[in-house]
N, C-alpha and C positions, 0 to 999 in steps of 0.2 A: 550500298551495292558495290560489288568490283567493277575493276575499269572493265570492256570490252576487251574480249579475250580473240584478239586476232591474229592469223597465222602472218608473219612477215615476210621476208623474202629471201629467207636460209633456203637449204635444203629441199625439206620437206614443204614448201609454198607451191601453192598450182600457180599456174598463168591466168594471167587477166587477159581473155582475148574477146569475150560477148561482149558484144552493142545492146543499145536497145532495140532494136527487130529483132537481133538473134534472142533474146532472154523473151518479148514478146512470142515468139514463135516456136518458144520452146512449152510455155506454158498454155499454148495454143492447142498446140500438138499431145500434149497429154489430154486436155480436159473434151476437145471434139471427137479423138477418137473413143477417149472409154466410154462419152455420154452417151451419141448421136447410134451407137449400135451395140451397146451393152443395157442400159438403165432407163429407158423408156419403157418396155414391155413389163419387169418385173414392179416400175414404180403403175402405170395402167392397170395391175392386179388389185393393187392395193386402194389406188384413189377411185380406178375409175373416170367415169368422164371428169372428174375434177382436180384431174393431173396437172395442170395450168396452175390448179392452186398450191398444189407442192410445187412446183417448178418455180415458184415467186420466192415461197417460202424458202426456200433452199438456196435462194440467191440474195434473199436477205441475210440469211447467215452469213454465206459466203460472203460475203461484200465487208460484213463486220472483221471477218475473218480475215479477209486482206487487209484489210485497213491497219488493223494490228499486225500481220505479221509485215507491212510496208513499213509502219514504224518500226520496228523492232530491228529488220534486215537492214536497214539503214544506220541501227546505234550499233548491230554486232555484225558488220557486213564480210562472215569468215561460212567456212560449210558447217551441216550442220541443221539447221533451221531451227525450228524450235526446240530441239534438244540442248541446242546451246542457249537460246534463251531464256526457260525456264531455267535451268543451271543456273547462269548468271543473275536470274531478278527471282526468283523463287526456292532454291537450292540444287542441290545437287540430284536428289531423290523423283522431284518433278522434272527435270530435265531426262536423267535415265526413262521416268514413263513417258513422256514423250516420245523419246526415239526409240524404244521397246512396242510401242504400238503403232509408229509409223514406220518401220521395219518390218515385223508381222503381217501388219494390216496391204500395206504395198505390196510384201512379197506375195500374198495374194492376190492383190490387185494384176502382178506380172502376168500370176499364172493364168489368170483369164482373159486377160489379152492375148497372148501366147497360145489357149487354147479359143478365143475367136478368128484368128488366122489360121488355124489348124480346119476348124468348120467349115471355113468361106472357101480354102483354098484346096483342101481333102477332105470331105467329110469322112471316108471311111479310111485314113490314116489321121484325124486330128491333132493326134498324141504325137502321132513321131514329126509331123508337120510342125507340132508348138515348138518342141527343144528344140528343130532345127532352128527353125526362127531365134530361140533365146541364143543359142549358139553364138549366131550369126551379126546379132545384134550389139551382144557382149564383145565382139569384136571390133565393132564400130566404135562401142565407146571407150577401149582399151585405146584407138588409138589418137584422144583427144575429146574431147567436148566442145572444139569448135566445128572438128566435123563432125558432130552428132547434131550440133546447129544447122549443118547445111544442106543433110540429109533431112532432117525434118520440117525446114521451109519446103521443098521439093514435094513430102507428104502430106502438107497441111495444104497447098496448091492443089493435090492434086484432089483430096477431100472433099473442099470446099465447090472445086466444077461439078464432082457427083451432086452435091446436096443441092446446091442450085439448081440441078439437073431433075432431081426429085421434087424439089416442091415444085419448078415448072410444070411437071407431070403432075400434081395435083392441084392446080390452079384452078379450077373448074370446082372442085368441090369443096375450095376453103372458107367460101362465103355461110357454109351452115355447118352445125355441129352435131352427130346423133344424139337423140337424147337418152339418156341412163340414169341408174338409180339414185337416192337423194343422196345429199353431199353427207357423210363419214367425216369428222375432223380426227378422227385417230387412223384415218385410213390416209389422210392428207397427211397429218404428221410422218407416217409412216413411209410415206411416196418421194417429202421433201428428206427424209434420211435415206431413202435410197436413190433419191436425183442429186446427192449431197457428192457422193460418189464419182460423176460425171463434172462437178464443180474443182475437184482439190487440185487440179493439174497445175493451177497459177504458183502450188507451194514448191514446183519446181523451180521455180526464178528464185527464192529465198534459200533455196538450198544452195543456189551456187555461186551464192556470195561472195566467196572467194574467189570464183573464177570470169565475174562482169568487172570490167570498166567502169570507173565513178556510180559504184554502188549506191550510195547515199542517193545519188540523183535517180540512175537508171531504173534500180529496183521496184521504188513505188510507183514512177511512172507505166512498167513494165504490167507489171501486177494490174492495175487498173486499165488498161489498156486490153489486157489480155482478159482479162472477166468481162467488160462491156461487148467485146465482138462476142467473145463465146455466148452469151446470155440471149442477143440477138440471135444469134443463130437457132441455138433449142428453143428461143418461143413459135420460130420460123417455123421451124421444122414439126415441134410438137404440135401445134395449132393443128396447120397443115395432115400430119397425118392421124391424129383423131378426127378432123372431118371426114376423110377419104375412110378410115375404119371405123368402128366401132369403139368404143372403149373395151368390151367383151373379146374385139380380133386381137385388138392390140394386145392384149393380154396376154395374150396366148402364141402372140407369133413369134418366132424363131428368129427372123430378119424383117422386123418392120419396114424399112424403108420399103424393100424388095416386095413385100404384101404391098403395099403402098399403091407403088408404079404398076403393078398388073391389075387392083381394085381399082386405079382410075384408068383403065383402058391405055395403057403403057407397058405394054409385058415386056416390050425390045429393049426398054431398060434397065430390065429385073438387074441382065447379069452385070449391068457397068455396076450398077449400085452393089451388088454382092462383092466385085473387085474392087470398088471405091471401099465396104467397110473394111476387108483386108488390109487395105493401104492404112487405115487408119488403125487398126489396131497395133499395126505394124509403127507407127508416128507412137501412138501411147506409151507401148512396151519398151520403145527407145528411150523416149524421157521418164519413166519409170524406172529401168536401169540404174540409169546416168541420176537421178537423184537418192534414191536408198543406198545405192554406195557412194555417196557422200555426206550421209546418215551413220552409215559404218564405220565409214574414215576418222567423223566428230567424234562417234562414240570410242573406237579403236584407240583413239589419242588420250584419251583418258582413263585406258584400261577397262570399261565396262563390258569392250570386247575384246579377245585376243586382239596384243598390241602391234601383233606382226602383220593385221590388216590395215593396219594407219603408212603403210608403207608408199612411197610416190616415184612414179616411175621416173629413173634421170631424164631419158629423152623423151618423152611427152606428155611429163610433169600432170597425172592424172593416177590417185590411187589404185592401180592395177591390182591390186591383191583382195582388195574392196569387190574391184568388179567382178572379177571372177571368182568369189567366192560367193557373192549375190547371183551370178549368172549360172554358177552348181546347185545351187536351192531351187530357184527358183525350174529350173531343169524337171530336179526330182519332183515336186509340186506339183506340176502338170499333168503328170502320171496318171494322180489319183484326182486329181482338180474337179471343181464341175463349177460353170458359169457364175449360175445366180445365185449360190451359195456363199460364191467369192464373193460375189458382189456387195452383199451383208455386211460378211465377215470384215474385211476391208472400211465399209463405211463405221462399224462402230470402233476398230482401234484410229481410223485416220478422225475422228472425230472426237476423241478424247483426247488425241493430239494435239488438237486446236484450239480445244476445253484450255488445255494449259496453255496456250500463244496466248490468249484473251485475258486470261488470267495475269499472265506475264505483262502483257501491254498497262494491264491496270495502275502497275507500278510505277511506272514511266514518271519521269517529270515534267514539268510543261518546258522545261530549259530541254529535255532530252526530245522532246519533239510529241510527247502523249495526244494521242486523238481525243475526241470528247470522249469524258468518260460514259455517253449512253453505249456507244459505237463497241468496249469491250465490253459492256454490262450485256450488252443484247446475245452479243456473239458467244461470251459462256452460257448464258442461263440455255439460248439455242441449239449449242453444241449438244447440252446435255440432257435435254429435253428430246430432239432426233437422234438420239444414241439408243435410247430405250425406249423408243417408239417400235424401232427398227424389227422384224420378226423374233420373236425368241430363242428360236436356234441359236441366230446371230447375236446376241444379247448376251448367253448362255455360255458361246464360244471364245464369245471377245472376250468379257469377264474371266473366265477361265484362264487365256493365255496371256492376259496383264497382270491375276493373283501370280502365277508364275515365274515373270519377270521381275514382279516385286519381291520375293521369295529370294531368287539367284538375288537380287539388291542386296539383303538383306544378308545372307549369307557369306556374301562376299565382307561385307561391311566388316561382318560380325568375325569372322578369320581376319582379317588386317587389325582390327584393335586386337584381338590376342595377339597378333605380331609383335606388336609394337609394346 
């Protein structure tokens, strides 16, 4: 295996300015806002009252998934995430599908955060309401990732009062569950790869490798830090509001929480909670950003994308060319976007992503820091098992747009040896 391929401190190097609460709070800030008001309803279609059960299952993955990408972000602690890990412990081919499907898969991920802030905040402008937002936010992180850290401690506070808020308001009915139809395990598989969705925010703190303080140390504590409150929170909250609905409402509603607070005799709450998921979609879509354009940056530096987006701003040493060129996509996306579609979509390339982290981690030596080896055994066979669990559209689609990028691999390859 090559050494770790780490940016140094030419040029082209970002700043180390994250702690561990900012790297915590960043990966916070991604996973509660897309969970808590995006991936409950669509995963409630699928399981049913045995949402709970996906919601474990999806956090077992997850947890494998950290595990490994903790060790991993620690032996290659640069941007990048698993695109540069695969690269280095698998080749060059797996590292490219990595960041080809966690690029794709994100960029939708953006666009439906983008267009849940556009819902909550205009329903009958949503579309021009999203770009605003992505605008807006692209600016944010154009100017630093330490204040994109500070901005999102601010919206994970302010999140967290609403959800508190909410299950208070359902307290009274959390002692019993409705009852609904018998348990589906291809409806659970299916629920944990769309509650899978809601989990991958923690891969924000490995992406930005390059830019935490004593990586080695911060990163795995960050990660696991940031998956145990998030985890607490959705059992909090999921529990909570399938008692107060149905598994049948939930399914169907629009803004759970918000059905929530008026089904337990709370209406005065509706609208904090509709501005609370705002704010949080708004926290998501920031570290969302700020990590696929540093997805871009890895891959840019390597040619797999045009090389002129590995560029780094002089004065606040953050690849601007990355961000704004994620924050023009993701723009147009929006346009034609629609939520739960995303949602899918999203989960089966972020999940093939992963497929290779685990795979990658398997390599590991126990000198390089290797978890047990059940820890990635569980976490691919899980990956990809909830990849195609997930609806077939999104199966259909995902597939589709990674033969694709394997193709441009491919081609690319295949003109450079005639170069040469």
């Amino acid at each position: 295996m090559s050494e770790p391929s780490v940016a140094g401190g030419g040029p082209d190097a970002l700043r180390r300015r994250l702690g561990l609460t900012d790297a915590v709070v960043i990966g916070m800030g991604s996973m509660i806002g897309a969970g808590i008001f995006a991936a409950l309803a669509p995963a409630a279609d699928a399981a049913g009252p045995a949402l709970l059960l996906g919601l474990a299952l999806a956090a077992v993955v997850a947890y494998c998934n950290a595990t490994s990408s903790a060790r991993l972000a620690a032996r290659y602690p640069a941007s990048g995430g698993t695109y540069l890990y695969g690269r280095e412990r698998l080749g060059a081919f797996w590292g490219f599908l990595a960041g080809w499907g966690f690029v794709v898969g994100k960029t939708a991920s953006c666009a439906a955060m983008a267009l849940t802030v556009g819902s909550y905040v205009r329903p009958d402008q949503a579309h021009l309401v999203a770009v605003a937002a992505v605008v807006a936010l692209t600016a944010v992180n154009y100017a630093g990732a330490h204040k994109s850290a500070l901005l999102t401690r601010a919206i994970v506070a302010v999140v967290l009062a609403v959800l508190v808020a909410a299950l208070l308001s359902g307290r009274a009915e959390a002692a019993r569950l409705h009852p609904g139809p018998g348990l589906s395990f291809a409806g659970v598989l299916q629920a944990a790869g769309l509650l899978f969705f809601a989990f991958a925010g923690y891969a924000r703190i490995a992406t930005l490798g390059e830019e935490v303080r004593e990586p080695a140390r911060t990163i795995p504590r960050a990660i696991a830090l940031a998956l145990g409150i998030t985890l607490a929170v959705y059992a909090a909250v999921a529990l909570t509001v399938l008692a107060v609905l149905d598994a049948d409402r939930l399914a169907d509603a629009a803004a759970p929480l918000s059905d929530a607070a008026r089904a337990a005799g709370a209406g005065g709450l509706a609208p904090v909670v509709r501005a609370g998921a705002a704010v949080a979609a708004l926290g998501s879509l920031l570290a969302l950003v700020l990590g696929v354009s540093r997805t871009v940056l890895a891959m840019a530096r390597d040619r797999h994308l045009p090389h002129a987006l590995a560029a780094v701003h002089p004065r606040h040493r953050v690849p601007h060319r990355a961000e704004l060129a994620v924050g023009a996509v993701v723009a147009v996306v929006v346009m034609t976007a629609d939520v739960r579609d995303a949602i899918g979509f999203s989960s089966f390339g972020v999940l093939v992503y992963y497929a290779v982290a685990n795979a990658s981690a398997w390599t590991l030596t126990p000198e390089e820091g290797r978890p047990h080896r059940l820890v990635p055994a569980v976490g691919l066979a899980g990956c990809l098992a909830l990849a195609f669990a997930l609806p077939p559209s999104s199966v259909v689609a995902g597939a589709a747009v990674l033969a694709v990028g394997a193709a441009v691999y491919g081609a690319r390859r295949a003109t450079a040896a005639r170069r040469r």
